[in-house]
C-alpha positions in Angstrom: 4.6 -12.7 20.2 6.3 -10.6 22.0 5.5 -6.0 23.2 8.2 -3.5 23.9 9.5 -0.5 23.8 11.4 0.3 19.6 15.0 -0.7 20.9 17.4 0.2 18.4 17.7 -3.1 16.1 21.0 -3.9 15.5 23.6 -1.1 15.1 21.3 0.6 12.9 20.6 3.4 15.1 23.1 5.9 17.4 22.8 6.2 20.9 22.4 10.0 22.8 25.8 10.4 24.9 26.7 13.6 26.6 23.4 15.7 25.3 24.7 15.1 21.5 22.2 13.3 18.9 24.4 11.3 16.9 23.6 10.2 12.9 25.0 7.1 11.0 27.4 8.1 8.2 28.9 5.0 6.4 28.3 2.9 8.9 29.7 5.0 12.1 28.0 7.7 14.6 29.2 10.6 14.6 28.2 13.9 16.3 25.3 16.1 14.5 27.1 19.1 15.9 30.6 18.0 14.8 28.8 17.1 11.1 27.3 20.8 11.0 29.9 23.1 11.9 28.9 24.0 14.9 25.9 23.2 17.6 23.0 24.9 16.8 23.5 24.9 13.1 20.2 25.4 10.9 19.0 24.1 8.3 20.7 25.9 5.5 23.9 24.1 7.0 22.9 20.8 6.6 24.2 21.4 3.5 27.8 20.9 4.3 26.7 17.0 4.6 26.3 16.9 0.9 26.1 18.1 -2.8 23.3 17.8 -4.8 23.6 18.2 -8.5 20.6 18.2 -11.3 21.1 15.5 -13.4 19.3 14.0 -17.0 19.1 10.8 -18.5 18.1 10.2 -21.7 16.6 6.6 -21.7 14.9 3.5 -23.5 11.9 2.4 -22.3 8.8 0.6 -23.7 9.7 1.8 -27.3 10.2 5.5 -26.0 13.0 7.9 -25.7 12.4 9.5 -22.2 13.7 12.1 -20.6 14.6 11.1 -16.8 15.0 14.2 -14.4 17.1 13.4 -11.4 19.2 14.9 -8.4 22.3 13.2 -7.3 23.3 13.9 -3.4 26.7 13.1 -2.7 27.9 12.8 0.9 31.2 14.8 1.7 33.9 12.6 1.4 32.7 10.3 -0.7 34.4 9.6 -3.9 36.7 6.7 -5.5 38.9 5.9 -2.7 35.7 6.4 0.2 32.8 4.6 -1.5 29.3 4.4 -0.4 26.2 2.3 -1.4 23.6 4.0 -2.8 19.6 5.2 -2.3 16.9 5.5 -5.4 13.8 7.0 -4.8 11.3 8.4 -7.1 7.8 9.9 -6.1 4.7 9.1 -5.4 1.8 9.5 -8.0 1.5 13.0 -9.1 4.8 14.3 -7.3 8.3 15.1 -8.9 11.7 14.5 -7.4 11.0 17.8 -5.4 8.1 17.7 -4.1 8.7 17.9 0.2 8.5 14.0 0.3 10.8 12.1 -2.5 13.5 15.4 -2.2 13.2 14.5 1.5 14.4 10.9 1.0 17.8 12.5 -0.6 18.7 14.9 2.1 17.7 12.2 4.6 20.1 9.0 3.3 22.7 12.1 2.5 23.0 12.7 5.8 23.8 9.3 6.6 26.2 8.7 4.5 24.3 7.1 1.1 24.5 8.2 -2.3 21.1 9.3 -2.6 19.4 9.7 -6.3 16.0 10.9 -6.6 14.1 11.5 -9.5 11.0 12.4 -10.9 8.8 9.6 -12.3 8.2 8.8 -16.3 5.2 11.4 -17.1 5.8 13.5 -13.9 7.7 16.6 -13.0 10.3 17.5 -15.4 10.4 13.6 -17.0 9.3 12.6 -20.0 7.3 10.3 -21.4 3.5 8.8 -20.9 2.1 8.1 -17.5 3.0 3.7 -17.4 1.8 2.4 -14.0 4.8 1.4 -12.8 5.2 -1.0 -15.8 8.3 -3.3 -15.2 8.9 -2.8 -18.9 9.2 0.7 -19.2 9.0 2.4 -15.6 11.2 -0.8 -14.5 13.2 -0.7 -17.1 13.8 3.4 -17.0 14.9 2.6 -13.4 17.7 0.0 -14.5 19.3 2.7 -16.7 19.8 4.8 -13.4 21.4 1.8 -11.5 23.6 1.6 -14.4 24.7 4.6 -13.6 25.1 4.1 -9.9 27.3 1.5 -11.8 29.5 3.7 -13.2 28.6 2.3 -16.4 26.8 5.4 -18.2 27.0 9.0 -17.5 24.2 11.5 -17.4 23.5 13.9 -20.4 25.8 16.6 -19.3 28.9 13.7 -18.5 28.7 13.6 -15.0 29.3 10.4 -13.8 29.1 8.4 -10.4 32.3 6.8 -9.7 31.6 6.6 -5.8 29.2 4.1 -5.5 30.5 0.9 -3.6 30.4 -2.1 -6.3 29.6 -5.6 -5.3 31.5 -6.4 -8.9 32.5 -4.2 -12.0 29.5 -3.1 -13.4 27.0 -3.8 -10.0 26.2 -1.2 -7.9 25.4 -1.6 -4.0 21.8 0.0 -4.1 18.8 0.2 -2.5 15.1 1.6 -2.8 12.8 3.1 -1.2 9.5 5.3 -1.5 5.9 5.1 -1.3 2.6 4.3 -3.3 3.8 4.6 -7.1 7.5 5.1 -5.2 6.4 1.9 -3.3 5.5 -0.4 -6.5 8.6 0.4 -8.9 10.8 -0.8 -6.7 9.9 -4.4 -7.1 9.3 -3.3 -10.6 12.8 -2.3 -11.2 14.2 -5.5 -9.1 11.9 -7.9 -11.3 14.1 -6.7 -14.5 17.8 -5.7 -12.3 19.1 -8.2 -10.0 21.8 -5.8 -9.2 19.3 -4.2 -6.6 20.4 -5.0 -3.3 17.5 -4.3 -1.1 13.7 -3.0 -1.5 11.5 -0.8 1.6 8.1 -0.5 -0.5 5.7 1.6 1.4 1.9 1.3 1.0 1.5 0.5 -2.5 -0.6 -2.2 -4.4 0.2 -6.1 -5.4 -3.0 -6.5 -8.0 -4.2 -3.0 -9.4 -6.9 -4.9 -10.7 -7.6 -5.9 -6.6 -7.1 -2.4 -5.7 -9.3 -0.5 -8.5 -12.1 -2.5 -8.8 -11.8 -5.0 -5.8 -13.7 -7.9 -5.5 -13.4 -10.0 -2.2 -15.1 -13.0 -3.2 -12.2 -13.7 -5.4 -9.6 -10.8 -5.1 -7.5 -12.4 -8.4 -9.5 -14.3 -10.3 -11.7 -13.9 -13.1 -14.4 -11.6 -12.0 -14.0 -8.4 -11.7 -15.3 -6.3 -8.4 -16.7 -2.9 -7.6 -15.4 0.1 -9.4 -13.3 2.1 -6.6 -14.6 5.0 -8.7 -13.7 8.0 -6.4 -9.8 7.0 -5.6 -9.6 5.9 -9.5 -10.9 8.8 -11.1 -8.7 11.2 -9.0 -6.0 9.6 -9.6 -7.0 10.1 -13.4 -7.6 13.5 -13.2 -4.3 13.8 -11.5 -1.9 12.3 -14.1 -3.9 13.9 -17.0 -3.5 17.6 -15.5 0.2 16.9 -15.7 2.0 20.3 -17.4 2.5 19.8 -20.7 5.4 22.2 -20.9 8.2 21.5 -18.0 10.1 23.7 -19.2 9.7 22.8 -23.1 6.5 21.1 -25.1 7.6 17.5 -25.1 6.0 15.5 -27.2 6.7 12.0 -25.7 4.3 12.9 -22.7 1.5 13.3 -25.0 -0.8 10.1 -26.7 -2.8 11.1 -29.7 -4.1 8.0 -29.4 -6.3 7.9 -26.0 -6.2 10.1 -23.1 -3.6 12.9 -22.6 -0.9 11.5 -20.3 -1.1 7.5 -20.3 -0.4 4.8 -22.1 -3.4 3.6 -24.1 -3.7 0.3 -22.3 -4.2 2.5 -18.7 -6.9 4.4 -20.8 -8.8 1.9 -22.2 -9.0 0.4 -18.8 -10.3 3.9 -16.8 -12.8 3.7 -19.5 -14.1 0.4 -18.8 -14.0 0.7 -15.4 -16.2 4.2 -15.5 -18.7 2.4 -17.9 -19.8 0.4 -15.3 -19.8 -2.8 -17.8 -18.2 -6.0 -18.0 -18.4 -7.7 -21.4 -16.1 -10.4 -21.8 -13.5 -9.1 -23.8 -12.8 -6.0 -22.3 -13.1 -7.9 -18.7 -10.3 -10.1 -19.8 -8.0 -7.1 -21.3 -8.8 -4.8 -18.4 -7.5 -7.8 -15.7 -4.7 -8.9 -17.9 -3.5 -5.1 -18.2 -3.9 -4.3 -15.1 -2.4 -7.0 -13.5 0.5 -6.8 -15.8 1.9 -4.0 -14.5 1.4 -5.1 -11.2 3.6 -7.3 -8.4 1.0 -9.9 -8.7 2.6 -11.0 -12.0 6.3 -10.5 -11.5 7.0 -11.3 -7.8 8.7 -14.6 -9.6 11.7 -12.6 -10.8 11.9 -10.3 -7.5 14.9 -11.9 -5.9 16.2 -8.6 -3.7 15.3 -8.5 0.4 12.2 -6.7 1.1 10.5 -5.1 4.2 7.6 -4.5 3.3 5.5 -1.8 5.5 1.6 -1.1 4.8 -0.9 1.3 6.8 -3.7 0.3 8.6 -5.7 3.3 7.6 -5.7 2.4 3.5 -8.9 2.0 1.8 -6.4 2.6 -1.8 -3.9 -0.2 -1.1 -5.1 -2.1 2.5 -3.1 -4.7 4.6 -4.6 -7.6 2.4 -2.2 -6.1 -0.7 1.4 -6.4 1.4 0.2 -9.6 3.0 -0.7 -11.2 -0.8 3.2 -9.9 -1.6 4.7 -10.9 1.7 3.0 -14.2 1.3 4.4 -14.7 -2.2 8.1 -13.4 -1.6 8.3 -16.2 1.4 7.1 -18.9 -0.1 9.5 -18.4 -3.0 12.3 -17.6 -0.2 13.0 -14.2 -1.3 14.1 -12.5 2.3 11.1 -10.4 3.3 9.6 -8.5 6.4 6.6 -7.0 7.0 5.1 -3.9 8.9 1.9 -2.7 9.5 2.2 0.8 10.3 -1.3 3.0 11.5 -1.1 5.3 8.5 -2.2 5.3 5.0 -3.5 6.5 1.8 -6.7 7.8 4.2 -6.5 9.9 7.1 -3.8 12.1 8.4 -0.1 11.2 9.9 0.2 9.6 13.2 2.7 11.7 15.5 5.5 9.3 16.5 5.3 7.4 13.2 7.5 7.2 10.4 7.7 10.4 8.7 9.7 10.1 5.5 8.9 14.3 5.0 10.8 14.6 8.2 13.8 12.3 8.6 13.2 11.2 11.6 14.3 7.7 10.9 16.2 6.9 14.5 13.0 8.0 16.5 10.4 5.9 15.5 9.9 2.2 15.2 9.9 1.7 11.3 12.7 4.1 10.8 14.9 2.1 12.6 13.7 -1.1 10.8 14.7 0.8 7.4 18.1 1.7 8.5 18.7 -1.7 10.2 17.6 -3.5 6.6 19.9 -1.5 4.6 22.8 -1.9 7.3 21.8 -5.4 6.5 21.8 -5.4 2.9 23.5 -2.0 1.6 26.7 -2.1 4.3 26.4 -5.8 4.4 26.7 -6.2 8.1 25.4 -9.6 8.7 25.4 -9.5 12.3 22.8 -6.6 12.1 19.4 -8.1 13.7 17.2 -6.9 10.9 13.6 -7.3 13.6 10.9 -10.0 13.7 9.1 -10.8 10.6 6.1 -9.5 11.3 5.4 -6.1 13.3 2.1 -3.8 13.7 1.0 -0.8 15.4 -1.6 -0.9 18.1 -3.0 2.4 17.8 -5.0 1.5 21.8 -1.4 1.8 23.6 -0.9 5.3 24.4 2.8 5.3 25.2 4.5 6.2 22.2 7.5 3.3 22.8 5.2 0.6 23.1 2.7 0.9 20.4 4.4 -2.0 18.4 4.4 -5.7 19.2 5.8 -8.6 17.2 5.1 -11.8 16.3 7.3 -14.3 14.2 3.7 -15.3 11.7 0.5 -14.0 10.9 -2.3 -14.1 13.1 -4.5 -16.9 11.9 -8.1 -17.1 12.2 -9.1 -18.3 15.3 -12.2 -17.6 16.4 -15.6 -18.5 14.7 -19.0 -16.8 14.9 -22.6 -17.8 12.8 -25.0 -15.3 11.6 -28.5 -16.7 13.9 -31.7 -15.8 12.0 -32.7 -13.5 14.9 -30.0 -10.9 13.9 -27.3 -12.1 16.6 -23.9 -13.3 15.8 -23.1 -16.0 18.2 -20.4 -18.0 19.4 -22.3 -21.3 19.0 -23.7 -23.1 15.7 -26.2 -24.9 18.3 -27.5 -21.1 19.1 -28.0 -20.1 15.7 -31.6 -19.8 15.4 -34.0 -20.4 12.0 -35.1 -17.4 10.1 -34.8 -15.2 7.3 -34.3 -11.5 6.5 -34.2 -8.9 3.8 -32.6 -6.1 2.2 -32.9 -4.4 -1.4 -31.4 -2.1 -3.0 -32.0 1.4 -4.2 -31.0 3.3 -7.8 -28.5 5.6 -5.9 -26.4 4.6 -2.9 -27.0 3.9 0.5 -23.9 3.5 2.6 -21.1 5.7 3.6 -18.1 4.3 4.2 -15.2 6.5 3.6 -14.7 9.3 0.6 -11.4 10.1 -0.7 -13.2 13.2 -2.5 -13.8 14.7 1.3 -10.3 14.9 2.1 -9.3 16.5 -1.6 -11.5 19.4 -1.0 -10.6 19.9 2.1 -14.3 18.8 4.2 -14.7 16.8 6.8 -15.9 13.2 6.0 -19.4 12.3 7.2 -19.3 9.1 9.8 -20.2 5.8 8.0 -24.2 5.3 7.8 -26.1 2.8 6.5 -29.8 3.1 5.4 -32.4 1.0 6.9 -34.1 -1.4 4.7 -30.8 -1.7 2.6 -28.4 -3.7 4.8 -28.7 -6.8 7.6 -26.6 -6.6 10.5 -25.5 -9.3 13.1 -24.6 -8.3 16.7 -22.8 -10.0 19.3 -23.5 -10.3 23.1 -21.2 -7.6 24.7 -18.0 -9.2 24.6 -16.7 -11.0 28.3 -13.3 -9.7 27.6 -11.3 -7.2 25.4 -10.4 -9.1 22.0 -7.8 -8.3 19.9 -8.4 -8.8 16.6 -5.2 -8.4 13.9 -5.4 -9.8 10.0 -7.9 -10.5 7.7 -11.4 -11.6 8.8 -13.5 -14.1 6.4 -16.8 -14.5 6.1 -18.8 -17.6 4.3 -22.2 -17.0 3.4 -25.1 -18.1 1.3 -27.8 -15.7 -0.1 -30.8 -15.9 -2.0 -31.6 -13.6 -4.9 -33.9 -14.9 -7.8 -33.4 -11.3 -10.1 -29.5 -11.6 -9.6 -29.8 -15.5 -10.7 -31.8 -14.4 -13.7 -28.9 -12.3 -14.4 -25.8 -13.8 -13.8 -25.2 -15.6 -16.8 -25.9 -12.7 -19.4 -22.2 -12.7 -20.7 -21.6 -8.9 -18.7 -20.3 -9.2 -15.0 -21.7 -5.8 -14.6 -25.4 -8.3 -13.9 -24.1 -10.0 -11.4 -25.0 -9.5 -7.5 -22.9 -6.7 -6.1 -22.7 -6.3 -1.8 -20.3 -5.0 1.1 -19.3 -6.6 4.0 -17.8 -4.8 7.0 -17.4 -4.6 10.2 -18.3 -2.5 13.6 -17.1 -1.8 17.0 -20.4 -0.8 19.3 -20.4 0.6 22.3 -21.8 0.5 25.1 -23.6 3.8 24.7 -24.3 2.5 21.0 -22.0 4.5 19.3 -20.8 2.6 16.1 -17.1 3.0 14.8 -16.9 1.3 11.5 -13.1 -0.7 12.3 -10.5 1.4 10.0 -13.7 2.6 7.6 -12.6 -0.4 5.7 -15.3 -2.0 3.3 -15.4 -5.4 1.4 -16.7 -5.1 -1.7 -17.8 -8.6 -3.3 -19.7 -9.2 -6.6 -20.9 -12.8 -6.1 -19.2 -15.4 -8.8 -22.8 -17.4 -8.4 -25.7 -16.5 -6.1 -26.5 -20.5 -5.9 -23.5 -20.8 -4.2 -21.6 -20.5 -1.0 -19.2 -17.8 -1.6 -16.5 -16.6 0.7 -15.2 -13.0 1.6 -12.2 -12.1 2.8 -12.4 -8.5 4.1 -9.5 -6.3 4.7 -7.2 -6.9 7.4 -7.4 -4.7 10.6 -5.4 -4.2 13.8 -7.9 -3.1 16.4 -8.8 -3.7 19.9 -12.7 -4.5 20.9 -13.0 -3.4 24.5 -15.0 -5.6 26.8 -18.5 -4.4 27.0 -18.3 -3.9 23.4 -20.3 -5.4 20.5 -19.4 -6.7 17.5 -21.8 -6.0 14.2 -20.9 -7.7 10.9 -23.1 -5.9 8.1 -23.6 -6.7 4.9 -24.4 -3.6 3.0 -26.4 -3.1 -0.6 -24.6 -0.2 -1.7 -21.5 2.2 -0.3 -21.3 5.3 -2.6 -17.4 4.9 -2.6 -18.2 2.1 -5.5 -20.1 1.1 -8.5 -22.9 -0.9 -7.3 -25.5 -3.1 -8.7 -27.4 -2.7 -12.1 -30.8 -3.2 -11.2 -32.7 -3.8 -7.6 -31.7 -6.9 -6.6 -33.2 -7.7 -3.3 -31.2 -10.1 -1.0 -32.3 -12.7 1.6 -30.2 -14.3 4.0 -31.6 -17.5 5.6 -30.1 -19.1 8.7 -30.6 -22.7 10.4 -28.0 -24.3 12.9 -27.0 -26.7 10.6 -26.4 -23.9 7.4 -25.8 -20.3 8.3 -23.3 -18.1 7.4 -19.8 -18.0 9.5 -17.8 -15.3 10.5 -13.8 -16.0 11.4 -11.8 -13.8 12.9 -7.9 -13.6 13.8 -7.9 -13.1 17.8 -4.7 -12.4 19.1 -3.4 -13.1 22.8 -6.6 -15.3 23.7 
């Protein structure tokens, strides 16, 4: 493992000389002053870089005719004797090729020399067509028609075509992706039906959509479902089914007659299970197969293109445990892939010094000089570019901006173990575990706080994370002999006793079965608790006669010495369904069979 200061990583980046900040257009630094006019140039003349024309494709996808709405940015230049590879972006969920962010990625890769298209997704902005999930079929498959344009193979609606793009062969364009969340997932979408894309930069986005809806940690892909993630679901739903229905004319192929407004009737039928709260067989089994069908999880087999793959810290949509799953799977099939944990997410605000996609400033920070080394890499095909370690995260303890990142060539693995003693103290030792037993139950309305997505929509300030005595246990270590840096996925195996939830369990619904959350704390010396990234593991127990293991979310975060360590398990957090019923929960520990808590220590 390795710290430092963000060098530059390979020749992805220009160096300052003389006062002048230099950009990278095909491949070569030139001055930013000589590429505006004139030093001091605004904004407005940042045109001069490029064109951007408005563009339509009318398309084939899951048995639709869609509309595709699209800019094209074309470098000056650049045309069929001075070639460039090329940049597709679309938006995240509920944004349009215009929105600040996915308009942004254009102007950004313009200026550095890429054909840049951006367009809106199927069902948002000015595109037609039902809202899909990213659905390699139809999302993936919309995409592909726009790479066979970068192809030169089709034209838009109005005849423009794109006979710029550098070709690896007649017919196969040299192009990239990149984008976040529903920006993030269509790329490997699009790559699991095109093998003509070159290279993929997903940012914070899902591998199982059944995982990240209605997660359950016991068994994050198997065959029982989780907790309803009701909050981040339902806005999401409200989000895609306020969609305009006129943009600019009444278009009939964003409408379903046969469900909801704005989806397919598969994504329907699944919000509707999920807000009933029940789990019959049948629509347990069509809710995972659906939404797992549309998600990486699935497809990762046919996703052959490079992929750096970079993840936030502060995600309770889409956590680390989602880009590891993918990173994980892309390796082992030997698909080239990187990954990056950067601190920000779907929850809380922008980090300064981080990537900001909104703002361009790619050479600056860390990641943005990962992206632009990966497509030197893969888009310019510059195989002496060093493309960074395959694993990188933020420390968000270090307070020089330059150093906040360190490297390691593998994932932490779990290193350290810790038993849940009877007495309420997690300790290092099985042999000072000692015998007892404790208690919680659970109420008809929640009693945890974790973290609200509502909070942020409207604009409040979240409350801090509670729990209600009487309705959780808690373990606490000794204050820790030295600081202990903890970076991955912790896991948890436990054991609990619950005669109502056993009665239960076998009705035929899932919904009966024993619901609980498992996190974990910093304390303080002063007691102050800081629940570590307001990250919860939600579980719903497969069988309460048996050992079940959790694996919570990964974290990056430094315990100070002096500190504490709390594992909790929790009856209730009111960002999730819960339990149907009070089911009270007992927890018994002996030295020779009590629960164990792993962690992955870095640096010991």
């Amino acid at each position: 493992m390795t710290t430092g200061r963000y060098l530059p990583v390979g020749r992805s980046s220009c160096p300052q000389r003389g006062g002048l900040v230099s950009r990278r257009v095909l491949g070569y630094c030139v001055p930013l002053a000589l590429l505006l006019g004139a030093a001091g140039a605004g904004p407005a003349a940042a045109t001069a870089l490029y064109t951007v024309t408005g563009l339509k494709f009318t398309v084939q996808a899951g048995g639709r005719t869609c509309t595709v709405d699209a800019d094209l940015y074309r470098p000056a230049g650049v045309d069929r004797t001075h070639r460039a590879p090329a940049v597709l972006a679309t938006n995240g969920f509920g944004g349009s090729k215009s929105d600040g962010s996915t308009d942004a990625i254009g102007k950004a890769f313009a200026e550095r020399g890429y054909v840049s298209l951006v367009y809106s997704g199927l069902g948002f902005g000015a595109s037609g067509c039902l809202i899909s999930l990213d659905d390699p079929a139809i999302d993936g498959t919309a995409a592909s028609r726009l790479v066979d344009f970068l192809a030169g193979k089709r034209a838009a609606d109005d005849g423009t075509k794109a006979d710029f793009v550098t070709l690896d062969r007649k017919g196969d364009p040299r192009v990239g992706m990149i984008g976040g969340s529903y920006g993030g997932a269509v790329q490997m979408a699009t790559a699991a039906v095109d093998h003509r894309v070159d290279a993929l930069v997903p940012l914070i986005t899902w591998h199982d959509l059944a995982y990240s809806l209605d997660p359950n940690n016991a068994d994050p892909h198997g065959p029982v479902p989780g907790a309803f993630k009701w909050q981040w679901a339902n806005g999401f739903y409200l989000i895609g089914e306020s969609q305009p229905l006129t943009t600019p004319n009444l278009d009939p192929s964003r409408i379903n007659s046969l469900g909801c407004l704005h989806f397919v009737t598969d994504a329907c039928d699944t919000i509707r299970t999920l807000n009933s709260g029940s789990y019959p067989a049948d629509r347990t089994a069509d809710l995972l197969a659906y939404s797992r069908g549309v998600s990486p999880v699935s497809y990762l087999g046919r996703v052959k293109a490079p992929t750096l793959l970079v993840q936030g810290q502060a995600d309770s949509l889409f956590n680390l445990n989602e880009a590891t799953a993918t990173y994980r799977t892309l390796k082992a099939q030997g698909t080239p892939t990187k990954m990056i944990w950067q601190s920000w997410g779907h929850s809380g605000g922008m980090v300064p010094g981080e990537l900001n996609l909104g703002q361009g400033n790619l050479e600056s920070t860390y990641v943005g000089t990962r992206v632009l080394a990966w497509f030197d890499r893969y888009l310019h095909k510059k195989t002496g570019t060093d493309t960074g370690p395959a694993f990188a995260y933020y420390r968000d303890w270090i307070t020089d901006p330059t150093r906040t990142y360190t490297t390691a060539d593998r994932l932490p693995a779990l290193s350290q173990k810790l038993y849940l003693s009877g007495d309420g103290k997690l300790v290092d030792n099985r042999s000072k575990v000692t015998r007892g037993s404790r208690t919680y139950t659970n109420w008809a309305v929640p009693t945890s706080h974790s973290e609200s997505s509502l909070y942020g929509t409207l604009g409040l300030p979240d409350p801090a994370p509670y729990d209600t005595e009487g309705t959780y246990l808690g373990w606490t270590s000794e204050p820790l002999a030295r600081t202990t840096d903890v970076v991955g996925a912790p896991r948890a195996t436990l054991k609990v006793v619950s005669p109502k939830a056993e009665r239960t369990q076998h009705s035929g619904n899932a919904a009966d079965k024993l619901v609980l959350f498992a996190k974990l704390y910093d304390i303080a010396p002063d007691g102050t608790r800081t629940l570590v990234h307001r990250l919860v593991a939600p579980v719903r127990v497969p069988d309460v006669t048996r050992t079940f293991t959790v694996t919570l979310p990964g974290i990056v975060h430094r315990y100070e010495k002096g500190h504490r360590l709390r594992f909790v398990i929790a009856a209730s957090d009111d960002a999730y369904f819960g339990n149907r019923g009070i089911k009270p929960v007992t927890v018994v520990s002996a030295p020779q069979d009590t629960g164990v808590l792993e962690l992955p220590v870095v640096g010991r």
